[in-house]
KEDOGU-625308 format. One record per residue (C-alpha): x, y, z; residue number from 1. Coordinates in steps of 0.1 Angstrom, whole numbers. Layout:
BEGIN
      X      Y      Z    i
      X      Y      Z  NUM
...
# end
This chain:
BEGIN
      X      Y      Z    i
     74     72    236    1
    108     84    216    2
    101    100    185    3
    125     99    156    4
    141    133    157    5
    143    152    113    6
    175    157    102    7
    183    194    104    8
    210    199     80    9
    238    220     93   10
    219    217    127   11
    241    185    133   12
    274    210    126   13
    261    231    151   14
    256    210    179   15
    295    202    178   16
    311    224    192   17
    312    262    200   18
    344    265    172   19
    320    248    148   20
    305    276    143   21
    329    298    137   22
    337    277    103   23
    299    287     90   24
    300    312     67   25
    266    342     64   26
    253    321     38   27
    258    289     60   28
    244    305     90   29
    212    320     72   30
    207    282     56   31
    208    270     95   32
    184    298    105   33
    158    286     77   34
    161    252     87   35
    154    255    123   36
    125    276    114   37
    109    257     85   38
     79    238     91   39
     88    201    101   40
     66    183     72   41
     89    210     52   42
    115    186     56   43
    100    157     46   44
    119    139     20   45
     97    130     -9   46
    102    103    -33   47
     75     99    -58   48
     78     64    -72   49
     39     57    -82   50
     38     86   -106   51
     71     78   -122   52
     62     42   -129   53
     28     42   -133   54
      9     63   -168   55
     -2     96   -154   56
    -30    117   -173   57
    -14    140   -198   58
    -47    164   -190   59
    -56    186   -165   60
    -83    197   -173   61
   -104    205   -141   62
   -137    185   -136   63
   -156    154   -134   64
   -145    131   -163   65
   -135     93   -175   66
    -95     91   -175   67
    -86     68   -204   68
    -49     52   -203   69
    -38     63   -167   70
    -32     54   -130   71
    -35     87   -116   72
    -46    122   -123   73
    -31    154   -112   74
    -53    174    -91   75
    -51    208    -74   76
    -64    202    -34   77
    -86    227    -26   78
    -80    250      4   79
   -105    252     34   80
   -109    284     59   81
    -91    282     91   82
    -77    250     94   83
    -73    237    127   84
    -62    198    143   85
    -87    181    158   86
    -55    154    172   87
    -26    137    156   88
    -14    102    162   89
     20    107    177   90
     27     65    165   91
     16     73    127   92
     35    105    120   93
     67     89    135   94
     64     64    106   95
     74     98     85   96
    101    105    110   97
     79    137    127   98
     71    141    160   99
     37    151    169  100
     39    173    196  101
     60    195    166  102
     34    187    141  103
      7    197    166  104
     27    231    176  105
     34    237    138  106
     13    271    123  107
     14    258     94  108
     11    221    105  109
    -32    221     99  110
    -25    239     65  111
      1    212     52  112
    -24    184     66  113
    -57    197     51  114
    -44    203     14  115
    -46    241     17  116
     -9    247     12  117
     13    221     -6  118
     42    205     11  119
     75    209    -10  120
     86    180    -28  121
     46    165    -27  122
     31    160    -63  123
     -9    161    -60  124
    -26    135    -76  125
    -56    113    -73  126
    -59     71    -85  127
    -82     59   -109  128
    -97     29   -100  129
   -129     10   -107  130
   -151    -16    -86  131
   -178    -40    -80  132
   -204    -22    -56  133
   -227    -44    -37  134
   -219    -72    -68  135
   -228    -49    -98  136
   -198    -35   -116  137
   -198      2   -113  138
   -175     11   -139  139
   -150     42   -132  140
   -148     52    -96  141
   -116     63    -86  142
   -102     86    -51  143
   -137    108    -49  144
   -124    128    -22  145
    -87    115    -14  146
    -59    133    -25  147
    -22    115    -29  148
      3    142    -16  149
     32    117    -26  150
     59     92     -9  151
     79     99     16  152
    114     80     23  153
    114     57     53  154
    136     77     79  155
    165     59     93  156
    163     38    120  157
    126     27    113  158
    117     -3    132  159
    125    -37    110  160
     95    -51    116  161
     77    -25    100  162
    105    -26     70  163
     95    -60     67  164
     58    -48     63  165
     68    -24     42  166
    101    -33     17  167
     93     -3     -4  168
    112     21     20  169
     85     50     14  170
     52     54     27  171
     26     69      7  172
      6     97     22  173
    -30    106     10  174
    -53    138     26  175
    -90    128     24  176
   -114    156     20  177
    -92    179     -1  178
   -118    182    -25  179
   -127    178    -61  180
   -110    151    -83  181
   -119    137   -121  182
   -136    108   -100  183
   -158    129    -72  184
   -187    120    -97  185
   -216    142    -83  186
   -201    146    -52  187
   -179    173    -35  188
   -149    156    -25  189
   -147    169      6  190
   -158    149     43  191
   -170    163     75  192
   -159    157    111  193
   -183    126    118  194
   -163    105     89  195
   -132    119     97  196
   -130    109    134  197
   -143     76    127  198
   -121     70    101  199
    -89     83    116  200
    -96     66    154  201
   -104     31    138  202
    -71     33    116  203
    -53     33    148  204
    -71     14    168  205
    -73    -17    141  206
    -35    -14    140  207
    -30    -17    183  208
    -53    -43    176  209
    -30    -65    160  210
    -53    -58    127  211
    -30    -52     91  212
    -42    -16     86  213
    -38     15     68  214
    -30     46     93  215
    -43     80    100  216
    -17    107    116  217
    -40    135    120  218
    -73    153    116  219
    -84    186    106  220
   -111    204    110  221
   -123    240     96  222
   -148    275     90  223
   -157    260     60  224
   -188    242     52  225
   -207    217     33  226
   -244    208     32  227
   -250    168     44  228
   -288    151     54  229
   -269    125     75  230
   -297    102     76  231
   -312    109     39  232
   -340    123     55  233
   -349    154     41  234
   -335    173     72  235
   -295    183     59  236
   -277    206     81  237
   -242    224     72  238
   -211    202     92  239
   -176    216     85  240
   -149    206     65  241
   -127    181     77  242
    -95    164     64  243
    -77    130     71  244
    -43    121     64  245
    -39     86     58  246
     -7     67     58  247
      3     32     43  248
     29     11     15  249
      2     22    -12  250
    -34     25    -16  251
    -37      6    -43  252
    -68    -20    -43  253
    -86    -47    -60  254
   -103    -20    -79  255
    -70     -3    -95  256
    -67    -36   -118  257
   -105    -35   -134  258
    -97      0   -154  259
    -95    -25   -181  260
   -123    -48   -174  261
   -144    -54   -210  262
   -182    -45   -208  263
   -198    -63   -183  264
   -224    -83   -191  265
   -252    -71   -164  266
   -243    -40   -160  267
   -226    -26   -195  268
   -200     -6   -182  269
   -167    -10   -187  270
   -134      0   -175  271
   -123     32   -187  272
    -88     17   -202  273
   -103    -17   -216  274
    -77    -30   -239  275
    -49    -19   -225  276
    -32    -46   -214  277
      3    -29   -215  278
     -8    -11   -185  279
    -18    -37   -164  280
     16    -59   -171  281
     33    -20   -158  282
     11    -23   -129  283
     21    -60   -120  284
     53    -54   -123  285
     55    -20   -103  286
     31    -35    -75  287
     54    -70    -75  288
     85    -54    -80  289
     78    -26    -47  290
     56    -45    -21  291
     65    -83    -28  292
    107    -80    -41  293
    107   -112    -23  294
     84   -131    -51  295
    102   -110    -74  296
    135   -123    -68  297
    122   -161    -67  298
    102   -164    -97  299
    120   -158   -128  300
     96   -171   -147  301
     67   -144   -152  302
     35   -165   -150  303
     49   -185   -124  304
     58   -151   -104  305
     20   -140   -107  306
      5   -168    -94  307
     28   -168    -61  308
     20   -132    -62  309
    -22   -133    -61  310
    -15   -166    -39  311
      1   -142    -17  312
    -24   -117    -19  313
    -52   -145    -13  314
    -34   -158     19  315
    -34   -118     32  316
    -73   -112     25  317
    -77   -145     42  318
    -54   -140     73  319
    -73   -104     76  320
   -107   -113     73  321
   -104   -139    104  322
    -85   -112    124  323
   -114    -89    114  324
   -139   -120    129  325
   -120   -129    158  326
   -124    -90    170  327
   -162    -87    159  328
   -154    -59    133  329
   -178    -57    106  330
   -160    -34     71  331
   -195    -32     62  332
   -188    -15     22  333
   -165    -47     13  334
   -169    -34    -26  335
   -137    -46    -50  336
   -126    -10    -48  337
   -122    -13     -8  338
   -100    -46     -9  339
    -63    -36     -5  340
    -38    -53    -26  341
    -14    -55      3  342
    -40    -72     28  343
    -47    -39     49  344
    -81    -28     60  345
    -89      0     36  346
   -114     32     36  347
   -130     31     70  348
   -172     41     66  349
   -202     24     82  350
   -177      2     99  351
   -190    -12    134  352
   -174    -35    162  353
   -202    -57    172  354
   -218    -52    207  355
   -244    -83    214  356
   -228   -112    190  357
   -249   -121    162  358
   -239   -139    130  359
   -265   -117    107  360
   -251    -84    125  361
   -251    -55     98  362
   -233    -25    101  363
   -244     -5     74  364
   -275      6     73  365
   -279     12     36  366
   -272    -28     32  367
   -303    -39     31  368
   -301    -73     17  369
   -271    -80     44  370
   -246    -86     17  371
   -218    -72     40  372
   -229    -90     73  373
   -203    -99    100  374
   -210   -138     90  375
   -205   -131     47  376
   -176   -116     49  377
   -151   -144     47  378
   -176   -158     15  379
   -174   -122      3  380
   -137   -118     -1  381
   -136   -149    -15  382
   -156   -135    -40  383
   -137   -103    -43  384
   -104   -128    -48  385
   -121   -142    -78  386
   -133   -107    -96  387
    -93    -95    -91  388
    -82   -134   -109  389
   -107   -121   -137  390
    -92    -88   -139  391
    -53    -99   -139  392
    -62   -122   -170  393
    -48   -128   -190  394
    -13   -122   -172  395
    -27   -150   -140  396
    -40   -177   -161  397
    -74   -185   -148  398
    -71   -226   -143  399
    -41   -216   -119  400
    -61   -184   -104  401
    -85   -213    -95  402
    -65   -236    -78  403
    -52   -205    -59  404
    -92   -198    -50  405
    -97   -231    -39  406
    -69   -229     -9  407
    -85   -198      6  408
   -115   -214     29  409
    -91   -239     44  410
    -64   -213     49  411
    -91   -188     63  412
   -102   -212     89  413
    -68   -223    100  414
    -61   -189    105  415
   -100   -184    125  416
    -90   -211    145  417
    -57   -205    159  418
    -69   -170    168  419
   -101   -189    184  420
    -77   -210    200  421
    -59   -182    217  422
    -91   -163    226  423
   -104   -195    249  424
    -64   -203    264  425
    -61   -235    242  426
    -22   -235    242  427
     -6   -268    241  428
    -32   -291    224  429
    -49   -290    185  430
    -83   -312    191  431
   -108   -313    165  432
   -134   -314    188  433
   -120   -272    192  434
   -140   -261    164  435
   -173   -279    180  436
   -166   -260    215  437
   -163   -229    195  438
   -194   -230    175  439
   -213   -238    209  440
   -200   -207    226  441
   -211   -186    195  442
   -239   -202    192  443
   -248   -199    235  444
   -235   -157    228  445
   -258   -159    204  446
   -292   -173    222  447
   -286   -151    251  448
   -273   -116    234  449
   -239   -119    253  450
   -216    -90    244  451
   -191   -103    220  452
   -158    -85    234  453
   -168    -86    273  454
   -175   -122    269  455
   -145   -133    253  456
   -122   -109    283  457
   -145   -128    309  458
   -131   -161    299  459
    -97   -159    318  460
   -114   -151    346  461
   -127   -190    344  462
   -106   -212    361  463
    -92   -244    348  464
    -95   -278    369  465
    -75   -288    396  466
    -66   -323    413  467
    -92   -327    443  468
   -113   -303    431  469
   -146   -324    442  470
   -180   -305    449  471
   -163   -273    444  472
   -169   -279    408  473
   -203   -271    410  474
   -199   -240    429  475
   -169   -229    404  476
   -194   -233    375  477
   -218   -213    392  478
   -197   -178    399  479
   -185   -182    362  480
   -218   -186    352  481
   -228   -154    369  482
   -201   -141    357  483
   -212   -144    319  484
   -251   -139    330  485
   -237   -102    332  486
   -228    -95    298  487
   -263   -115    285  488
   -291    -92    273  489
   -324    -87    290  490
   -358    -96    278  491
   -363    -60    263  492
   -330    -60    250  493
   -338    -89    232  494
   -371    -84    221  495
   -355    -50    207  496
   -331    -67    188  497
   -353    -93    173  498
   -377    -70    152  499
   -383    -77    119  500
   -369    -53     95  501
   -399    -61     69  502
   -432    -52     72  503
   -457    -84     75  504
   -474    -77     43  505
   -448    -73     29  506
   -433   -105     36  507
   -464   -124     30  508
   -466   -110     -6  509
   -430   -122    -13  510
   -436   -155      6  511
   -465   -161    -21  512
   -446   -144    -48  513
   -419   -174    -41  514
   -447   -200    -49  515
   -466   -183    -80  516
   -440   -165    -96  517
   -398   -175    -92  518
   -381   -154   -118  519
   -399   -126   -104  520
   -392   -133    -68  521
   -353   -137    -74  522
   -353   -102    -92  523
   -365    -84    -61  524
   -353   -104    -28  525
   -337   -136    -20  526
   -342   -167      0  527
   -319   -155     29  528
   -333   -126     33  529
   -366   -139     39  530
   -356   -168     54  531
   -339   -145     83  532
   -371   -124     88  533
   -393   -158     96  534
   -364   -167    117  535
   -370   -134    137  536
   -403   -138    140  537
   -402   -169    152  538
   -372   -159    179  539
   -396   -131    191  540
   -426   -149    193  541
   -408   -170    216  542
   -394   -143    236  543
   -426   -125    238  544
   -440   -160    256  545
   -416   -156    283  546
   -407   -133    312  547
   -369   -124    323  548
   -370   -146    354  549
   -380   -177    331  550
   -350   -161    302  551
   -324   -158    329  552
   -328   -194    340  553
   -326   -207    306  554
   -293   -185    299  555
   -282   -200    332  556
   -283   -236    321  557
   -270   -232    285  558
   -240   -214    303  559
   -232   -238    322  560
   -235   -266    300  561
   -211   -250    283  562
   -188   -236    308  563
   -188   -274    322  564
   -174   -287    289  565
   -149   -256    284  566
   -132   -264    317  567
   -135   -305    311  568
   -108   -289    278  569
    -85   -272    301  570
    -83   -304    320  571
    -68   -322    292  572
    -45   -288    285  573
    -30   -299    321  574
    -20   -333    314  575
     14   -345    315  576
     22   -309    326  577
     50   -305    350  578
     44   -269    361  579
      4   -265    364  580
      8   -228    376  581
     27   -214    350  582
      9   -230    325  583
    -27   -212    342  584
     -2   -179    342  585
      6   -184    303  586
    -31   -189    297  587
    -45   -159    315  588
    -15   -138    299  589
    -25   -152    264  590
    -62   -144    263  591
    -59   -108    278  592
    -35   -101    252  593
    -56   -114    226  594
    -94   -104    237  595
    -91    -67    238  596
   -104    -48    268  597
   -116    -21    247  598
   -126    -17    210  599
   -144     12    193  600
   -176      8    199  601
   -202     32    182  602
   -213     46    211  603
   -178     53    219  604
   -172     72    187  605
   -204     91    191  606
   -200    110    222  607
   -162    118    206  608
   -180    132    175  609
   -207    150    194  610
   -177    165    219  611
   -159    179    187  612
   -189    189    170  613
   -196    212    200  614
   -159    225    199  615
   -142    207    228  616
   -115    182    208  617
   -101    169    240  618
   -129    137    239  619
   -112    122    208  620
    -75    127    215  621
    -89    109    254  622
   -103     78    232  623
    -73     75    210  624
    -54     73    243  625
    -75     46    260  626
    -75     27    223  627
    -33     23    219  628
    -33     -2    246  629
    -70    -22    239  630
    -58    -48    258  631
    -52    -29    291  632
    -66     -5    322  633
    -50     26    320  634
    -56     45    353  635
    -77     76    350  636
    -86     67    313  637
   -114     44    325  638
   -148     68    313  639
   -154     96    290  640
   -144    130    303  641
   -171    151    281  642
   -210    141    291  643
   -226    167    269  644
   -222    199    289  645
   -232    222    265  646
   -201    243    263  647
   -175    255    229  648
   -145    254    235  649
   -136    261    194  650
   -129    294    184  651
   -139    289    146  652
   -164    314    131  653
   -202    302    140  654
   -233    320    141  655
   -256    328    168  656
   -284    302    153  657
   -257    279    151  658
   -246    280    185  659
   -278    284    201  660
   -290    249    183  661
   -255    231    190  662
   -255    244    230  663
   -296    229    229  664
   -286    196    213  665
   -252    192    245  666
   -278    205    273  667
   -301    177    258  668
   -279    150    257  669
   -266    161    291  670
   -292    157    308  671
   -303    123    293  672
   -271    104    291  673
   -246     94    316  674
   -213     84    311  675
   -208     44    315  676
   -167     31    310  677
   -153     26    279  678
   -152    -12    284  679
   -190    -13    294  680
   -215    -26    275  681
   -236     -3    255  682
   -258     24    269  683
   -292     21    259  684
   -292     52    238  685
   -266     34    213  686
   -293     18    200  687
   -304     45    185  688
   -271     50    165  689
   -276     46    125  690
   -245     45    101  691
   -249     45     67  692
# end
């Protein structure tokens, strides 16, 4: 990989010629000396539009407080003991024109990166923002724990597609963890090393996926500490300070435009700069004006430029969220104040890919009611569309915000389905009976727990039909069948998966409460909800009548039922085809660029996290590795390196209890886990995984 190379300022002179230097003067040659010894991220060349254009907050007054009139907020980072990088991405710092193995080499490289020393040219700040949280309106939220450092100038040479992506010609750079803002609320704004690797593997990974993203270049980790009870469980245990920096256009969101929502009407809050409409025309325009100049330069008319500008924004969220369903990833906190205004994925937390496909799958376990399932999010950022219409009024009229709304299912579905399209090699033809093949194959992943991104890989391993083929059919239909048998559950599996999540009596006092009292009902649960328990129920009643010879002859037949009515499609993808064999090539070419090998599964991010928690950092550098090419083998990258042995490898400050109850918890895991390839289906002790 070449890395853009920082200017150097007279370095260029001095790479002339010999007589060159000659010409430099002391002055010039001390200048030259400092600039080859300066930290690299001491070069970068700041620009620090946001804070120019946008109302800052005239007071700094340190705290926890409601910022009245203002975008952002200028905050001091706060400084953790003995910074040290956990990895960088060598692809996301080049976006700043840095080259990691520098960054990585750099003294002062985990200081600049964790917010303990302060970049020259970087201006501090944090964004006030506010939010609809699990569909109440939460008032004032704003960057808890993130920091923005500032904007630095796209180097030359950056490649135009990603000027394309990104017309502003800076990226904004953000450190999450630094600590306390105006808007940490009563928290500490700092995050530990669990949240941080997830967060800053899944940035990159999203983004090799294909997946609009925001971007993490490094991690830090340090001595210093903060209390967490990772499961709210009475049990909290220090974790050490750890720091993200995050990359993208802007982190602006949904939630930046309801500072001046009116009181809400369930909830009474309201936005801490209600009223001031001024602001949000400033925030059009700056937004418009820096991430969109094409909508800018053809709409004169203003009214008529902010509708193509939130239909633009509509298409984005709609374009993402079926990239986000055609790779089983489940957000899982899709609030208002997590819904970029540029289409990205945004703030990575109880985020999951999905192992066995189901439609209900919930990756956050603090989501009780499934709000943020794999199967609402499309409905769900519909809904989000409609709460950022409501806060642009009355610059986006809301009769035209509607119309806008009412394009977004058909667009999201077009978009579903020419992904879905690719996934199962349907190149040359548009049926409508597509959509019904689709929905059975979800639907058959479904009944027998097939792994969702296995199964999808297996399918160019399914051959299409050939002239002649005759009984060999049958036997084709049969090895591809086994073929998908393999990534099916088993009984226990199943029966695992399929337990309710509400205690009987429980359920039976709601069922009646349905019946006797309504308005009481709908203030405590819902009808889905309940409606998916007795759905349960009933799917493990059956499976607790059955035994895994009789389950693995049913999954036989409903594969290749449908198996036998995939390949009778690929039939009709041959006809009037002049070259058959390039057009199989295409198709197997197509789908294993388009069904990753590889995602992040949680289990894969676990053992990463436990590997770093116990001092050896080489487990999550390894997994960023294998995850730039998800749709490829690389050689010698096939399992996890670190299986728990026990050993630290970090030479941070611990204590003797410390160590002694972090070398217990490795030997443990050791000894009870074995490492399975990164493209395997879960281990069993995954299932014990809980994110919240």
């Amino acid at each position: 990989m070449a890395y853009l190379t920082p200017r150097l300022g007279h370095f260029r002179i001095f790479n002339h010629s010999v007589s060159a230097c000659r010409l430099l003067g002391t002055a010039d040659m001390a200048d030259m000396g400092l600039a080859l010894s300066r930290s690299p991220l001491e070069r970068l060349d700041f620009d620090n539009v946001a804070l120019k254009k946008l109302p800052l907050d005239s007071s700094e007054e340190p705290g926890v407080r409601q910022v009245n009139g203002a975008c952002f907020s200028r905050v001091k980072p706060q400084p953790v003991t003995k910074p040290r990088f956990v990895a960088v991405s060598h692809e996301a710092l080049a976006l700043l024109g840095l080259n990691g193995e520098e960054v990585m080499t750099d003294p002062l490289g985990p200081e600049y990166l964790s917010g303990s020393r302060v970049m020259p040219g970087s201006e501090t700040a944090a964004h006030c923002y506010c939010g609809h949280q699990f569909g109440q309106f939460a008032g004032q939220l704003g960057d808890g724990a993130a920091i923005y450092l500032g904007e630095v100038k796209v180097p030359p040479g950056q490649d135009s597609d990603l000027l394309r992506e990104n017309p502003s010609g800076r990226w904004e750079i953000q450190v999450k963890g630094a600590g306390k803002t105006p808007f940490s609320r009563q928290a500490d704004g700092r995050k530990v090393l669990r949240s941080s690797i997830r967060e800053f593997l899944c940035s990159e990974v999203m983004f090799f996926l294909g997946v609009p993203t925001t971007r993490a270049g490094s991690v830090v980790t340090s001595d210093s500490r903060v209390v967490r009870d990772v499961y709210y469980s009475g049990n909290p245990r220090n974790e050490r300070c750890s720091v993200v920096l995050r990359i993208a256009p802007t982190f602006l969101r949904f939630g930046s435009f309801e500072i001046f929502k009116q009181a809400d009407e369930s909830t009474g809050r309201q936005g801490p700069s209600y009223g001031r409409h001024e602001i949000r025309s400033q925030m059009m325009d700056y937004v418009i004006e820096m991430f969109y100049p094409e909508i800018q330069r053809n709409h004169p008319d203003r009214m008529e430029r902010n509708v193509a500008f939130f239909r633009e924004v509509m298409l984005r969220t709609a374009r993402l969220v079926a990239q986000w369903q055609c790779v089983g990833f489940c957000h899982g906190v899709l609030n208002t104040d997590n819904m970029s205004i540029l289409g990205l994925t945004l703030d990575y937390g109880p985020y999951g890919f999905m192992d066995r496909f189901d439609p209900n799958f919930i990756c956050n376990a603090s989501d009780n009611s499934g709000r943020y399932s794999y199967q609402a999010q499309p409905a769900i950022c519909r809904w989000n569309l409609v709460k950022l219409a409501e806060a642009l009024a009355p610059e986006l009229p809301p009769d035209r915000a509607e119309e806008v709304v009412d394009e977004y299912l058909d667009l999201y579905n077009g978009f579903y389905l020419e992904t879905m399209r690719k996934k199962l090699g349907l190149l040359k033809k548009d049926e409508p009976e597509d959509e019904i093949l689709i929905t059975e194959l979800l639907q058959t992943m479904h009944n027998t727990g097939a792994d969702f991104t296995n199964t999808f890989r297996s399918l160019s391993q399914i051959s299409c039909p050939t002239e002649g083929e005759g009984e060999e059919e049958e036997e084709l239909v049969r090895k591809a069948t086994e073929l998908l048998l393999q990534q099916c559950a088993s009984l226990e599996e199943l029966k695992a998966a399929n337990k309710p999540t509400m205690d009987t009596r429980e359920l039976a006092m709601l069922l009646s409460m349905a019946q006797s009292n309504p308005a009481l009902f709908q203030m405590i649960s819902d009808r889905a909800t309940i409606a998916r328990q007795l759905e349960i129920i009933s799917k493990l009643k059956d499976l607790m009548e059955t035994n895994q010879e009789e389950l693995q002859s049913k999954h036989a037949e409903d594969w290749s039922g449908w198996i036998t009515r995939y390949r009778k499609r690929l039939a009709r993808e041959l006809e009037g085809q002049s070259d058959v064999r390039a057009l199989q090539e295409e198709r197997v070419r197509v789908m294993d660029s388009t069904n990753p090998r590889v995602v992040l599964r949680n289990y894969i991010a676990q053992n990463a996290i436990e590997a770093a928690e116990n001092g050896d950092f080489s487990e999550v550098q390894r997994v960023l590795k294998v995850l730039q090419k998800p749709f490829s083998s690389q050689p010698g990258l096939d399992s996890p390196a670190w299986v728990g042995r026990g050993q630290t490898t970090d030479q941070g400050e611990r204590d003797e209890e410390e160590e002694e109850e972090e070398q217990q918890e490795a030997a443990s895991s050791s000894t009870a886990r074995t490492p399975v390839p990164y493209d395997s289906k879960p281990p069993t002790w995954a299932n014990e995984i809980c994110v919240t």
